[in-house]
Biopython code that builds the backbone (N, CA, C, O; Angstrom):
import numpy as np
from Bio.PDB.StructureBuilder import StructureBuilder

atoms = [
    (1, "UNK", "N", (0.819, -1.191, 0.000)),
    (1, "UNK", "CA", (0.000, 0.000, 0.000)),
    (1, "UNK", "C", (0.867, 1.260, 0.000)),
    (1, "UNK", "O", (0.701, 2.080, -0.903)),
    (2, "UNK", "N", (2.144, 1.551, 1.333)),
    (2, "UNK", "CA", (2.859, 2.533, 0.834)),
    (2, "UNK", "C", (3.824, 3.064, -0.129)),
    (2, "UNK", "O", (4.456, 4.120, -0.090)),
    (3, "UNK", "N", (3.812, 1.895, -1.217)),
    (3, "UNK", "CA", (4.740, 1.710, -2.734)),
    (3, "UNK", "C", (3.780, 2.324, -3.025)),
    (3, "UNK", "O", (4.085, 3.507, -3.181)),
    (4, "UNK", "N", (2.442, 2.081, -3.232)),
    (4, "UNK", "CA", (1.645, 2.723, -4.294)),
    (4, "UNK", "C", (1.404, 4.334, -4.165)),
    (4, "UNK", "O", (1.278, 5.141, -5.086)),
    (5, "UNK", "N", (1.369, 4.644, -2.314)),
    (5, "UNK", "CA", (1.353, 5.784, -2.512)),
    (5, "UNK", "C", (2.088, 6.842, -3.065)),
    (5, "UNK", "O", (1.739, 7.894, -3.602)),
    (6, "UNK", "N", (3.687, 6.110, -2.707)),
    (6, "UNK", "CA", (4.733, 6.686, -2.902)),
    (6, "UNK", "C", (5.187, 6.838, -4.608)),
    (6, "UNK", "O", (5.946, 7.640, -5.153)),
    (7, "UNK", "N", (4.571, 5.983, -5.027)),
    (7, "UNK", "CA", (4.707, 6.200, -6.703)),
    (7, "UNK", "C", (3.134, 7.005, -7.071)),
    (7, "UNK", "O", (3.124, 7.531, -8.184)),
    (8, "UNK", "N", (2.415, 7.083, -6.620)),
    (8, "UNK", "CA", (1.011, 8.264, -6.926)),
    (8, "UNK", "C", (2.031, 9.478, -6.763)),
    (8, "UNK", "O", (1.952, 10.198, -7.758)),
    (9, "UNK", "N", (2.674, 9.798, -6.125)),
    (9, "UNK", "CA", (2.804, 10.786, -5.142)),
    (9, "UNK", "C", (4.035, 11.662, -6.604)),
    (9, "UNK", "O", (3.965, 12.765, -7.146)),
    (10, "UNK", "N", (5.056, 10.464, -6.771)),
    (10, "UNK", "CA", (6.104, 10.918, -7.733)),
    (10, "UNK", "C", (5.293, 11.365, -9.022)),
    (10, "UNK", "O", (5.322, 12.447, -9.610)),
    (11, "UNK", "N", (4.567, 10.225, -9.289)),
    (11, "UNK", "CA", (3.752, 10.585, -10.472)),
    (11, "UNK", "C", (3.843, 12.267, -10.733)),
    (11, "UNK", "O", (4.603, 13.027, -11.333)),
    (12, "UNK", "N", (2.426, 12.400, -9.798)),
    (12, "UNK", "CA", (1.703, 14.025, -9.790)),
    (12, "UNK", "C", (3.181, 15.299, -9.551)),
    (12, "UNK", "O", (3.320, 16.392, -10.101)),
    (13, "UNK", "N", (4.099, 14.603, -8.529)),
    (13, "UNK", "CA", (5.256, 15.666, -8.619)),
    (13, "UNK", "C", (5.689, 15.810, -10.191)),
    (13, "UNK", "O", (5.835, 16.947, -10.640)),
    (14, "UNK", "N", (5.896, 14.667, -11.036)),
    (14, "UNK", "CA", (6.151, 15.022, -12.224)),
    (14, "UNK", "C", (5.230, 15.842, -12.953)),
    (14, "UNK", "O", (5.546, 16.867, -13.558)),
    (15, "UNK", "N", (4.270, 15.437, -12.888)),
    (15, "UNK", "CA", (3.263, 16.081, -14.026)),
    (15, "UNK", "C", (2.940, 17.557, -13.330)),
    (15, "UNK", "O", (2.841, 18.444, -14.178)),
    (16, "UNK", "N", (2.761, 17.988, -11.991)),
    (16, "UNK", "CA", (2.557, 18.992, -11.610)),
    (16, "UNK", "C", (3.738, 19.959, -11.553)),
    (16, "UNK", "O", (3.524, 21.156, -11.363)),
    (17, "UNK", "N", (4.803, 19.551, -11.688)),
    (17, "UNK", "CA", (6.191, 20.230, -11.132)),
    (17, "UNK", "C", (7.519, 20.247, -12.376)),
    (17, "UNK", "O", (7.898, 21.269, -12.949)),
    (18, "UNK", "N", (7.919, 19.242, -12.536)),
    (18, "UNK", "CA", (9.100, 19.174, -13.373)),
    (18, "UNK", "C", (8.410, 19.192, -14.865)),
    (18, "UNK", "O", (9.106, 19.809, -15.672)),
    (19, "UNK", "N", (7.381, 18.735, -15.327)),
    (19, "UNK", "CA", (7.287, 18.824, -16.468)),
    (19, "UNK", "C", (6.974, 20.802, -17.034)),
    (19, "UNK", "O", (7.627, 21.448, -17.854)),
    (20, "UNK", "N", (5.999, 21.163, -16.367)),
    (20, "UNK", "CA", (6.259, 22.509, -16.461)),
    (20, "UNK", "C", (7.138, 23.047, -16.460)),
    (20, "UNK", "O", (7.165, 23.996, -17.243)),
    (21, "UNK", "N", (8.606, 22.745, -15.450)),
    (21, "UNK", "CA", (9.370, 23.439, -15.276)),
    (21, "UNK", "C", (10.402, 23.082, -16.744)),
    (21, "UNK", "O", (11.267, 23.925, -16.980)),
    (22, "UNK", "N", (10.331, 22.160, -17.467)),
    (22, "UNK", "CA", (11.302, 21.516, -18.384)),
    (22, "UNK", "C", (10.744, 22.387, -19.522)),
    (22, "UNK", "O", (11.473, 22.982, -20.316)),
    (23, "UNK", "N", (9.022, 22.431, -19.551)),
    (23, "UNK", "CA", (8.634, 23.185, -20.454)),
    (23, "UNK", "C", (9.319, 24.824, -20.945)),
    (23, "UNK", "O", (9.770, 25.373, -21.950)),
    (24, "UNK", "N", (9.034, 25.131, -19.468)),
    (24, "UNK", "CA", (9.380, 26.781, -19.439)),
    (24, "UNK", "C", (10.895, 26.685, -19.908)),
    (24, "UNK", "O", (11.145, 27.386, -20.889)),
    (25, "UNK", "N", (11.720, 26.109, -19.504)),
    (25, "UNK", "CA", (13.245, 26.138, -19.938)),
    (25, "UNK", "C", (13.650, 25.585, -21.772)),
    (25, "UNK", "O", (14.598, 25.860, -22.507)),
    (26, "UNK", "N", (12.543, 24.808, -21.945)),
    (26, "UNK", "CA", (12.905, 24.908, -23.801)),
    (26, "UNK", "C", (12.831, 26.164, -24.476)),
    (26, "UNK", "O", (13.645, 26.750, -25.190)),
    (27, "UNK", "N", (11.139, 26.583, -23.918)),
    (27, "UNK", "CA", (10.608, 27.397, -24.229)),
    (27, "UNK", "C", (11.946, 28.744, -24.571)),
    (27, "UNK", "O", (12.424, 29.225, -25.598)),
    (28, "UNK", "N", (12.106, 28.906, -23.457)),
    (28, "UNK", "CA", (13.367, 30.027, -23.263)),
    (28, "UNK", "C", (14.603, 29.583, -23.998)),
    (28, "UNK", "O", (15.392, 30.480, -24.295)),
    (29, "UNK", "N", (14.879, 28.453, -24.312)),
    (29, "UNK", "CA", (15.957, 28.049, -25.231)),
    (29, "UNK", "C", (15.961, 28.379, -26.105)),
    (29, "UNK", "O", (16.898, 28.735, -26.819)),
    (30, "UNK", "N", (14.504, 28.331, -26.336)),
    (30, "UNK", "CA", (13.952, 28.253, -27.986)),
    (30, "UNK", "C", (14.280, 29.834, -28.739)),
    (30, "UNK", "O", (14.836, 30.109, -29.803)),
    (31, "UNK", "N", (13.741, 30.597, -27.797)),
    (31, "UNK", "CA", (13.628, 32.061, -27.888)),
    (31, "UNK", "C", (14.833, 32.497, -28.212)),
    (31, "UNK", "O", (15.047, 33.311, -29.110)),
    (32, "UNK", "N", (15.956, 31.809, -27.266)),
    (32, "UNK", "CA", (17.497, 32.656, -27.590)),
    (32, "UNK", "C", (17.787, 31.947, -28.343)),
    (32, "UNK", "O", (18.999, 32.135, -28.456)),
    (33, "UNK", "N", (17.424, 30.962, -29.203)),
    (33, "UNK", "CA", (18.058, 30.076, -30.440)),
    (33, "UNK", "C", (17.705, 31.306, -31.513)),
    (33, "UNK", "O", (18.384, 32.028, -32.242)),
    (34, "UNK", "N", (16.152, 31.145, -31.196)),
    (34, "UNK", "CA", (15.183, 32.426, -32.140)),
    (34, "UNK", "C", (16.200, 33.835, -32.615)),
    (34, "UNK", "O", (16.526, 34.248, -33.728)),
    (35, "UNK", "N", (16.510, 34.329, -31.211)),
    (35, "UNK", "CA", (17.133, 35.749, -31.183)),
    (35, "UNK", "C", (18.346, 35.314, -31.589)),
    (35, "UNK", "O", (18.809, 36.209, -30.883)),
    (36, "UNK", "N", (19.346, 34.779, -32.066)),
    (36, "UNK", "CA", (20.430, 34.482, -32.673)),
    (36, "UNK", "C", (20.232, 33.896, -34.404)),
    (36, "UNK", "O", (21.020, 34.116, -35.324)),
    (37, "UNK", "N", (19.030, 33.163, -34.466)),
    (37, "UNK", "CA", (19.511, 32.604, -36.222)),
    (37, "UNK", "C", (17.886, 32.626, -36.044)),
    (37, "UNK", "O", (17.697, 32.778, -34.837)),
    (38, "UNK", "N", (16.511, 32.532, -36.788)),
    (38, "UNK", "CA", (15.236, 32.871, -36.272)),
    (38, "UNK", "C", (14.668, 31.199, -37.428)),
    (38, "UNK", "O", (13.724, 30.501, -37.057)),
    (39, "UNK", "N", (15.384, 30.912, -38.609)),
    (39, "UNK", "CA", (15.680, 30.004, -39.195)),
    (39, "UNK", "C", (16.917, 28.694, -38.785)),
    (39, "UNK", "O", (17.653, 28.177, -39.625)),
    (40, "UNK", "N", (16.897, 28.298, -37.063)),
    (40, "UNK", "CA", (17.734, 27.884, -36.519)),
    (40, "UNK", "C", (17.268, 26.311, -36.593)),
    (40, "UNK", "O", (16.039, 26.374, -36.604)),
    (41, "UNK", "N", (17.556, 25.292, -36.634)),
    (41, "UNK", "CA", (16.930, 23.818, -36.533)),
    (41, "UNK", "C", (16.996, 23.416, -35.102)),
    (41, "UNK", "O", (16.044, 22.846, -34.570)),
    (42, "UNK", "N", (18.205, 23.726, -34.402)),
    (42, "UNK", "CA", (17.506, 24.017, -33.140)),
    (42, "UNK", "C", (16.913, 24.745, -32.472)),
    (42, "UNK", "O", (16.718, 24.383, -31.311)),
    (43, "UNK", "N", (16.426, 25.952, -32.878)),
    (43, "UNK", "CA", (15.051, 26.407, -31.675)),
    (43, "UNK", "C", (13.765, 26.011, -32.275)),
    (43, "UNK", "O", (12.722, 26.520, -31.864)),
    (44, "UNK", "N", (13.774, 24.645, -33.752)),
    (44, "UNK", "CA", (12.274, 24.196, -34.047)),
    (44, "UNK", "C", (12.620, 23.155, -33.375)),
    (44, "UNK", "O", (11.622, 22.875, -32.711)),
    (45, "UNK", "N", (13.414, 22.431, -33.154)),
    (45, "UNK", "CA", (13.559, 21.132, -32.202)),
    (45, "UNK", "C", (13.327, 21.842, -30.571)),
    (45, "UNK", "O", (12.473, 21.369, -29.820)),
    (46, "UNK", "N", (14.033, 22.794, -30.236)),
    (46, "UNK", "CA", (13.302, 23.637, -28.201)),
    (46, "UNK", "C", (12.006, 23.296, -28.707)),
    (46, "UNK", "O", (11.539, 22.179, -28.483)),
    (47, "UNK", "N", (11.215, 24.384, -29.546)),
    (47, "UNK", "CA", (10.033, 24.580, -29.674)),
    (47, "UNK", "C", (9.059, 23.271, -29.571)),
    (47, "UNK", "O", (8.137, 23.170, -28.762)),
    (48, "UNK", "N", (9.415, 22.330, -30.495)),
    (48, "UNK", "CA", (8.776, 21.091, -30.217)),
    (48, "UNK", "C", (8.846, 20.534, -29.028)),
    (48, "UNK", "O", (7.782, 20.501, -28.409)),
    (49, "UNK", "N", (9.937, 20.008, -28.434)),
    (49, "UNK", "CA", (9.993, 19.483, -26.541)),
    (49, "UNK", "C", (9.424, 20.279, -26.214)),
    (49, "UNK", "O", (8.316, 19.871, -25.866)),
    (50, "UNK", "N", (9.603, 21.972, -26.028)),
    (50, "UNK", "CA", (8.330, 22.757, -25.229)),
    (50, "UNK", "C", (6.603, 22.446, -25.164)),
    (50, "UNK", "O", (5.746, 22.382, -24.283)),
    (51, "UNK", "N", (6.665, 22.304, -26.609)),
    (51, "UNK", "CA", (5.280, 22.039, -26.755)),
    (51, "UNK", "C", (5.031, 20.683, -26.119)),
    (51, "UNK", "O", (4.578, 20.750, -24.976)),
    (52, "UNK", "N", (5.148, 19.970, -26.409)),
    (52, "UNK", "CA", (5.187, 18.463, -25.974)),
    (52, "UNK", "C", (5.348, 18.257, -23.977)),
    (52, "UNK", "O", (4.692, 17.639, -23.138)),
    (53, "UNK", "N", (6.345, 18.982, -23.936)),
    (53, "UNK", "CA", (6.383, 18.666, -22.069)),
    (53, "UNK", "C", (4.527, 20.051, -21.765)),
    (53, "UNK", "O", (3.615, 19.794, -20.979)),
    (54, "UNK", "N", (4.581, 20.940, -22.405)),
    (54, "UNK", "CA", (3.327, 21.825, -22.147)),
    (54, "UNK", "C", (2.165, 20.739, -21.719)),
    (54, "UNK", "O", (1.549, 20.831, -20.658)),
    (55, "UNK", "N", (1.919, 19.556, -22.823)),
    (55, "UNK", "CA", (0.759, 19.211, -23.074)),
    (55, "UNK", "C", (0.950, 18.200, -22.442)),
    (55, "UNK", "O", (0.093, 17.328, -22.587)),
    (56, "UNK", "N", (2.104, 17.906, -21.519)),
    (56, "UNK", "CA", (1.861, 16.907, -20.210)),
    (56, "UNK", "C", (2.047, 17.406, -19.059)),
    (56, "UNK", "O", (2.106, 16.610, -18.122)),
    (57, "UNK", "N", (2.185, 18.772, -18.799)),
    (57, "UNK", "CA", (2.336, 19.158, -17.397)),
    (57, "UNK", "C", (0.652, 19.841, -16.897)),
    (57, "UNK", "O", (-0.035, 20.349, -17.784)),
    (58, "UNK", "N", (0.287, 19.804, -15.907)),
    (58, "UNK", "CA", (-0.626, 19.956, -15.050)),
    (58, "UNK", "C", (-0.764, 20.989, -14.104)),
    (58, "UNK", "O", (0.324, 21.256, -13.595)),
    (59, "UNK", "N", (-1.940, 21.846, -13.570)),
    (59, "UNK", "CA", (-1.790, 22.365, -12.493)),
    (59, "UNK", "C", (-1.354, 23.950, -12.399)),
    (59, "UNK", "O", (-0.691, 24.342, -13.360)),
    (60, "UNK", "N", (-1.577, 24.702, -11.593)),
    (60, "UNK", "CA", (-1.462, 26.084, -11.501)),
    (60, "UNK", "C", (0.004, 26.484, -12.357)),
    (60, "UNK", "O", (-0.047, 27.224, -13.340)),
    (61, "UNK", "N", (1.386, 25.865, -11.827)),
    (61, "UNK", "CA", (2.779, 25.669, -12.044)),
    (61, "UNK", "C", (2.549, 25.766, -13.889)),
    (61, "UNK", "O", (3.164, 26.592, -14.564)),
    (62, "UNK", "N", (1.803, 25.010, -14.337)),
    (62, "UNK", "CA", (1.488, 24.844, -15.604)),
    (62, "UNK", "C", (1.096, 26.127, -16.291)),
    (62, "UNK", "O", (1.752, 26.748, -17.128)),
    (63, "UNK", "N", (0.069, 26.377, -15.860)),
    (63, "UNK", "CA", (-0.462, 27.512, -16.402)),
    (63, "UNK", "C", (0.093, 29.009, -16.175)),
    (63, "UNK", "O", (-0.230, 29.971, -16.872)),
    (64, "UNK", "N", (0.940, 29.041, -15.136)),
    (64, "UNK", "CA", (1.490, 30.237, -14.872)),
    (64, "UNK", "C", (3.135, 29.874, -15.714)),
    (64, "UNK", "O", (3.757, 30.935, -15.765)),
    (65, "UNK", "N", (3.667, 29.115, -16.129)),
    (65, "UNK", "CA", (4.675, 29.584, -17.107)),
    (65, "UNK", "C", (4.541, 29.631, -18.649)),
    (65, "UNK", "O", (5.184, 30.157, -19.558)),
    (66, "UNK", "N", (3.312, 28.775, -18.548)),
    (66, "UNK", "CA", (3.074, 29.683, -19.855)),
    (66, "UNK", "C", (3.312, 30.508, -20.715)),
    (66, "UNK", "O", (3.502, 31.568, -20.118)),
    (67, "UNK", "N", (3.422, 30.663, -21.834)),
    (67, "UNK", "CA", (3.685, 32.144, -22.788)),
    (67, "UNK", "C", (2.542, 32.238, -23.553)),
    (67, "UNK", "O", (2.023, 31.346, -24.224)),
    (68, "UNK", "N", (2.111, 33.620, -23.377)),
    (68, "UNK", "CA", (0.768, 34.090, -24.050)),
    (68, "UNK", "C", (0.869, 33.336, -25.621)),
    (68, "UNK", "O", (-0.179, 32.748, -25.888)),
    (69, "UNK", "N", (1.855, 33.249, -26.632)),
    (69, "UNK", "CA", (1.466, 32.519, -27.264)),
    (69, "UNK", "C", (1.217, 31.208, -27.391)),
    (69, "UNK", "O", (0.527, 30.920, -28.368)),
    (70, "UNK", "N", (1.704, 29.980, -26.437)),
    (70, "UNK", "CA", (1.411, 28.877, -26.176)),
    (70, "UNK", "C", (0.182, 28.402, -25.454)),
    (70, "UNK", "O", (-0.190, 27.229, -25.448)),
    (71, "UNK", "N", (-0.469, 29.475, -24.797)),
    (71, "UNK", "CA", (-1.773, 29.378, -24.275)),
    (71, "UNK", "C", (-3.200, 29.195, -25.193)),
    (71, "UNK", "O", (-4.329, 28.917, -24.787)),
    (72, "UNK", "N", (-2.652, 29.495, -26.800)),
    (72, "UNK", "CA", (-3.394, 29.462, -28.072)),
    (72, "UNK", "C", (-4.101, 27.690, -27.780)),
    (72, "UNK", "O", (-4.836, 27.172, -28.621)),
]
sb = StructureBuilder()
sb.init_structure("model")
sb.init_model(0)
sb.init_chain("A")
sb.init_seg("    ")
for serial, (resi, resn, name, xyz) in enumerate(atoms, 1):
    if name == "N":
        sb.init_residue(resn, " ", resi, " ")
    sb.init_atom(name, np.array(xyz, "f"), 0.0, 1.0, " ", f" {name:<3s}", serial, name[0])
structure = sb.get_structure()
């Protein structure tokens, strides 16, 4: 019973916590890839992991790093 809690528990820390936070940090990768070459192959590869960790993170943490255009 306390395995299960203890893996519920990691779960939601991921999805509520680190995945947002991984989001917000592509995101910002992406941007200074952007502001250096705007035709860069890596800030469409940030951009994609951003998007992708976005649409698995959860929860207030989630929604407050956000960028007004990813909130589309």
């Amino acid at each position: 019973m306390r395995g299960g809690i203890r893996r519920r528990a990691a779960q939601l820390a991921l999805l509520t916590v680190a995945a947002p936070l991984v989001a917000w940090a592509l995101e910002r990768g992406a941007r200074r890839a952007e502001a250096r070459d705007a035709t860069s192959q890596a800030s469409r590869w940030l951009r994609q992991g951003a998007n992708a960790a976005q649409r698995v993170g959860r929860g207030p943490l989630a929604r407050r790093l956000r960028t007004p255009e990813s909130r589309r």
